[in-house]
C-alpha positions in Angstrom: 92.3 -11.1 -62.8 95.6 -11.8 -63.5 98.4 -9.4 -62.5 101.9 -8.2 -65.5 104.7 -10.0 -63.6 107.0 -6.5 -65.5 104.5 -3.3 -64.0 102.9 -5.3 -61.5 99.2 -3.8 -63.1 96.4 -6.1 -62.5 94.5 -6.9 -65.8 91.9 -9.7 -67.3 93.7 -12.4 -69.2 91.2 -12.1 -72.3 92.5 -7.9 -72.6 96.0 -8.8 -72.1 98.5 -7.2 -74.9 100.7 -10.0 -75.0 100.7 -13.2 -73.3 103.8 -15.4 -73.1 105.4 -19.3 -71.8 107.9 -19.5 -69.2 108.3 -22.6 -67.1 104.8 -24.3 -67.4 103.0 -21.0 -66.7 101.1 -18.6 -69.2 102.1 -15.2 -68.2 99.9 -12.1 -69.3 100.8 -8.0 -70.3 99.5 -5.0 -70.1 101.7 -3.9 -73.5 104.6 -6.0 -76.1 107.0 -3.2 -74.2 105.9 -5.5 -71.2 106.3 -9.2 -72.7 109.7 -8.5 -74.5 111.4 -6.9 -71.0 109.7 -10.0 -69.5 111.6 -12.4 -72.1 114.9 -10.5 -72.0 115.5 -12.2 -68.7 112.2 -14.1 -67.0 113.6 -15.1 -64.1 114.0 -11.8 -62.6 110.4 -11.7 -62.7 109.4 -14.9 -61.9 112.0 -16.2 -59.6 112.0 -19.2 -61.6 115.8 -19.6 -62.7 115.6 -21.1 -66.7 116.4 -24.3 -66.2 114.9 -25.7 -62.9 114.6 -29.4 -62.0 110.6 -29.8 -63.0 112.1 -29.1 -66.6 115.6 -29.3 -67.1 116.8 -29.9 -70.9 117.3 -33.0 -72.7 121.3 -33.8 -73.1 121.8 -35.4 -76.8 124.7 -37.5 -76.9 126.6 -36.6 -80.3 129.7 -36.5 -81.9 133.0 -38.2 -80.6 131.9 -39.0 -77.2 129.9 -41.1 -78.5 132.2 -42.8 -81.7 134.8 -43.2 -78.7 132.1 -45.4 -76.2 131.2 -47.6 -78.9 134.8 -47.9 -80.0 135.9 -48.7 -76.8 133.1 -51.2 -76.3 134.0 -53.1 -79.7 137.4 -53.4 -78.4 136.8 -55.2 -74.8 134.0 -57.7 -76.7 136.6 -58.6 -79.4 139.6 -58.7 -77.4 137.2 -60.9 -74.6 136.2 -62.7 -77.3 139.4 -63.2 -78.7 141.1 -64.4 -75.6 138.7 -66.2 -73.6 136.1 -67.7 -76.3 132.6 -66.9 -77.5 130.8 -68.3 -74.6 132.4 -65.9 -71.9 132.0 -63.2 -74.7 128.2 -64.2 -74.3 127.6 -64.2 -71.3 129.7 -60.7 -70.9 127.3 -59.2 -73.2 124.3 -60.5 -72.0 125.5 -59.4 -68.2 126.2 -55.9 -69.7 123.5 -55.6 -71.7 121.1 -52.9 -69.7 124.0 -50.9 -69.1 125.1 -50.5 -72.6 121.4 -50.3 -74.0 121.4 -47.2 -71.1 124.2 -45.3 -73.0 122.5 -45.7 -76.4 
């Protein structure tokens, strides 16, 4: 027995109307009048605020963020490279490495 988070009725998740997914949990309804309130704004029924820490979004780095990081990093290696020979550029790299290989 499972219980419409919308009209509060109590019903049996194999007769449920509609059934929807909203933060890891399956959700079950009486009627489609029920699920689409429900998805119009979940977390007024749920408590459960959209993005919560258990499953926060995934942040793509794009665009010129990105063109301007790897500019900037092409610019310190050369101009270290440059002025105080390939050697120090080396070991620069090498000591930088998991930090760069982070922001990719």
């Amino acid at each position: 027995m499972v219980i419409d988070p919308v009209c509060k009725m109590p019903l049996e998740p194999e007769g449920a109307a509609a059934v929807a997914d909203y933060a890891g949990r399956t959700f079950y309804f009486c009627s489609e009048k029920c699920r689409t309130e429900f998805t119009a704004n979940p977390a007024a029924y749920t408590g459960v605020p959209r993005w919560h820490p258990g499953r926060a979004p995934l942040i793509r780095a794009s665009g010129f963020g990105v063109l301007a990081v790897a500019a900037l990093l092409l610019l310190y290696f050369g101009l270290v490279s440059l002025l105080s020979g390939w050697e120090f550029m080396l070991e620069q790299f090498t000591q930088f490495w998991p930090y760069l290989v982070a922001l990719a």
